[in-house]
C-alpha positions in Angstrom: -26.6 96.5 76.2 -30.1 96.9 74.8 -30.6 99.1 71.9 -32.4 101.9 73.5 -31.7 104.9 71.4 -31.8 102.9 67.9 -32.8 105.2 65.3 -31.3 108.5 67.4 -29.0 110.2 65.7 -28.0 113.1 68.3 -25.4 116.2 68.1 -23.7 117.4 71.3 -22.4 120.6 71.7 -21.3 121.7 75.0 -18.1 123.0 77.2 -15.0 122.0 78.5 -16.3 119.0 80.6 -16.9 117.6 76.9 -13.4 118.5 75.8 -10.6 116.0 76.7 -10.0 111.9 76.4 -11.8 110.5 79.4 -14.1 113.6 80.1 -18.0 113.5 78.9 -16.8 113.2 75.3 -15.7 109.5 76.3 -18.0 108.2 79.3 -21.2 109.9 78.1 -20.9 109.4 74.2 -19.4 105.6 74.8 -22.8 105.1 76.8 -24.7 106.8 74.0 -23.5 104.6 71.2 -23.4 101.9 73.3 -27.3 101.6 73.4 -27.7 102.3 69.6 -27.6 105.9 68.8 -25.5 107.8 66.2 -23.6 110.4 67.8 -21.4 113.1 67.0 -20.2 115.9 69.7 -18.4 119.0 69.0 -16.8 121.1 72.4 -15.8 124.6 72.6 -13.7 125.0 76.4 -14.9 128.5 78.0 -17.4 129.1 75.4 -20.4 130.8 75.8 -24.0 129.6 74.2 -23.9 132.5 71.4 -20.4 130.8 70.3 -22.5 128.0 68.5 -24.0 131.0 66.9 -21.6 133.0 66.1 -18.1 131.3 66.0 -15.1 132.8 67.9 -12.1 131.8 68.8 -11.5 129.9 72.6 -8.4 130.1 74.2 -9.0 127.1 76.0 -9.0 124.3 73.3 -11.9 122.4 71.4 -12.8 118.8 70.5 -14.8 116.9 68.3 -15.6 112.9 68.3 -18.0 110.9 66.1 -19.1 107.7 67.0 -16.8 105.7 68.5 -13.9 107.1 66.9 -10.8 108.9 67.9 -11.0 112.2 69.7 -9.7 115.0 68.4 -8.4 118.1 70.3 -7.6 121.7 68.5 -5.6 124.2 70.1 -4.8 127.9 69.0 -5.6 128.8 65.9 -7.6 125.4 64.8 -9.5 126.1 68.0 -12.4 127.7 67.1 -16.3 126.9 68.2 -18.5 125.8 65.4 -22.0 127.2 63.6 -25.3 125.3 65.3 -26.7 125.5 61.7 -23.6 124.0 59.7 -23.6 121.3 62.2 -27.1 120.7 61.6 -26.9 120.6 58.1 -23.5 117.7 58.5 -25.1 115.6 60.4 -28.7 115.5 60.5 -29.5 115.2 64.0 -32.9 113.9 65.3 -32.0 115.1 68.8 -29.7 117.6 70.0 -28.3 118.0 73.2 -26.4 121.1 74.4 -24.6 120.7 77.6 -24.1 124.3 79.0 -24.1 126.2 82.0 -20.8 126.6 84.0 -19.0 128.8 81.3 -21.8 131.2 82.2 -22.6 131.0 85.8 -20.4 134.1 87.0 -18.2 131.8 89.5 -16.9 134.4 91.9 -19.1 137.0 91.0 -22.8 138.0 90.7 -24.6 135.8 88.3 -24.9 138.0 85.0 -28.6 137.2 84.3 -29.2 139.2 81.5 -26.2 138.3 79.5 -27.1 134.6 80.0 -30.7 134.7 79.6 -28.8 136.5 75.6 -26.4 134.3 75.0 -29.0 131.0 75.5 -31.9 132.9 73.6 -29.3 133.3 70.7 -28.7 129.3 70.6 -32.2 128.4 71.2 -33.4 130.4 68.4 -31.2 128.1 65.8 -32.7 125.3 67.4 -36.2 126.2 67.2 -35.7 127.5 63.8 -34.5 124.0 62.6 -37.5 122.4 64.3 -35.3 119.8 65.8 -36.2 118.2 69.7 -33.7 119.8 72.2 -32.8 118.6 75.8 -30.2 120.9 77.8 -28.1 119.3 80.3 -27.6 121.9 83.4 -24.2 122.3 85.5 -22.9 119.9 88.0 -22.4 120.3 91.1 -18.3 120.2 91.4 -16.6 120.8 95.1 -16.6 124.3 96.8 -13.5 126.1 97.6 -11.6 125.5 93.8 -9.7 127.7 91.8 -13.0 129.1 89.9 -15.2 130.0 92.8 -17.9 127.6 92.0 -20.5 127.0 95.1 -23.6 124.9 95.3 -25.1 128.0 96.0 -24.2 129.5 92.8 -24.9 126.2 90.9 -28.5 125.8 92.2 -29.2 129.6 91.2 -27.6 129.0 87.5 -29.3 125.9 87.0 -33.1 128.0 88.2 -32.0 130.8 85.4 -31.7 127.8 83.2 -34.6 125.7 83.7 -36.7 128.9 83.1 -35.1 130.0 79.8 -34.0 126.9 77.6 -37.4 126.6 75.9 -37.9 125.0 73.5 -35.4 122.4 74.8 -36.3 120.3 77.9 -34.0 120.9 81.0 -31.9 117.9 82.7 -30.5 118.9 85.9 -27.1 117.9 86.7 -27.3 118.9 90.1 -30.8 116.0 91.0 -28.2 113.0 89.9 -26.0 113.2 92.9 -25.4 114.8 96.1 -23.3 118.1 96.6 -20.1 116.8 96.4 -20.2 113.3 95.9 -18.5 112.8 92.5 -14.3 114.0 93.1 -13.5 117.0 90.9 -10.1 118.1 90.9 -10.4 121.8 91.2 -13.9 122.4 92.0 -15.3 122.8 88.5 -13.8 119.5 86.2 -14.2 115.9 87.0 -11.6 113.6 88.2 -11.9 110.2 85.5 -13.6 109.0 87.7 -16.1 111.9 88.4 -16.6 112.4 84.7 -17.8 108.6 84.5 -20.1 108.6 87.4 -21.9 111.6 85.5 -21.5 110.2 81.8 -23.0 106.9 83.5 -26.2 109.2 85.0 -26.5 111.0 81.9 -26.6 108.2 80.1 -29.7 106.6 81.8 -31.8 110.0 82.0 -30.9 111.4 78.2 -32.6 108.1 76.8 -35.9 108.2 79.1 -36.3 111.9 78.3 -35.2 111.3 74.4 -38.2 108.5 74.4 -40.6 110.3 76.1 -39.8 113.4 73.3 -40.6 110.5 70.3 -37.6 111.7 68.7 -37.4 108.2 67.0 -40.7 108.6 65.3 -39.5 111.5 63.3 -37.8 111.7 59.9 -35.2 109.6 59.2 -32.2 111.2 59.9 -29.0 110.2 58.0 -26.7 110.4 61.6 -23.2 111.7 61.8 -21.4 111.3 59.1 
């Protein structure tokens, strides 16, 4: 495959759909590496954005995965989300890419604007304070009728709250890669394999045009994950 993303090294921080062998953390960061980049990705399951501020424990689990190396899933105490700004200062990044939206989209309930529009401001904040190009990848679709509520509805009007308040990261909207419902999810918010490989494979052709377009290559040399 050709070296697109030679001389990226990115940091990914995101959700659940990042958290498990065979979810994002394998078909999106095998992509990523694949065309040259240095990555390292860090998941926090049913996290909000302030938990890469602030850490906290998730009940759910967390991962982490550099390169292509093993993945490695925490649960209970060892799962805890990590600090934006330690991460930053381990690995360097030239591009960062937080993958966020579903953990705070209010499935089944009113979409809690304010709190969201808080808990992204908190992350963004780090980000712009370390100066560091920023591209946030917006929910999925999924399938209607699963055990979390999700709707297309709901989706499109998380992903609008988004696009307006992710500055100074640059939004990439899950839900213009596919149709509603066209990649299988298994209970209406998480991926089948094979869903999470159709996405990983979409993400991995639009993070590298936006990534170019940004001239994140031409910046300092970063040292990559380590």
């Amino acid at each position: 495959m050709h070296q697109l993303l030679a001389g990226f090294a990115m940091l990914i921080i995101g959700d659940s759909h990042l958290s498990l062998p065979g979810y994002l953390i394998s078909s999106l960061q095998d992509r990523l590496v694949a065309q040259g980049a240095r990555v390292a990705t860090y998941s926090a399951c049913g996290a909000p954005a302030g938990a890469w501020v602030v850490p906290q424990q998730v009940a759910c689990r967390t991962a982490e995965r550099v390169q292509s190396g093993p993945i490695a899933v925490h649960t209970g105490p060892r799962a805890r989300s990590w600090n934006i700004d330690s991460l930053i200062a381990r690995h360097r990044p030239n591009l960062i890419v937080v993958e966020l939206g579903d953990t705070m989209a209010g499935y089944g309930g009113d979409l809690p604007r304010a709190w969201m529009t808080e808990q992204v401001t908190a992350l963004t904040a780090r980000i712009r304070a370390a100066d560091i190009p920023c591209i946030w990848v917006g929910p999925h679709w999924g399938t209607e009728g699963g055990q979390y509520g999700k709707t297309y509805a709901r989706a499109t009007e998380a992903a609008a709250l988004l696009k307006e308040i992710v500055t100074p990261c640059r939004y990439l909207d899950s839900t213009t890669l596919s149709e509603p419902g066209a990649w299988p999810s298994f209970d209406g918010l998480h991926y089948t394999t094979e869903g999470y490989r159709l996405w990983g494979e979409a993400l991995a052709k639009a993070l590298p045009q936006m990534a170019v377009t940004m001239r994140v290559a031409e910046q300092a040399p970063a040292t990559g994950p380590r």
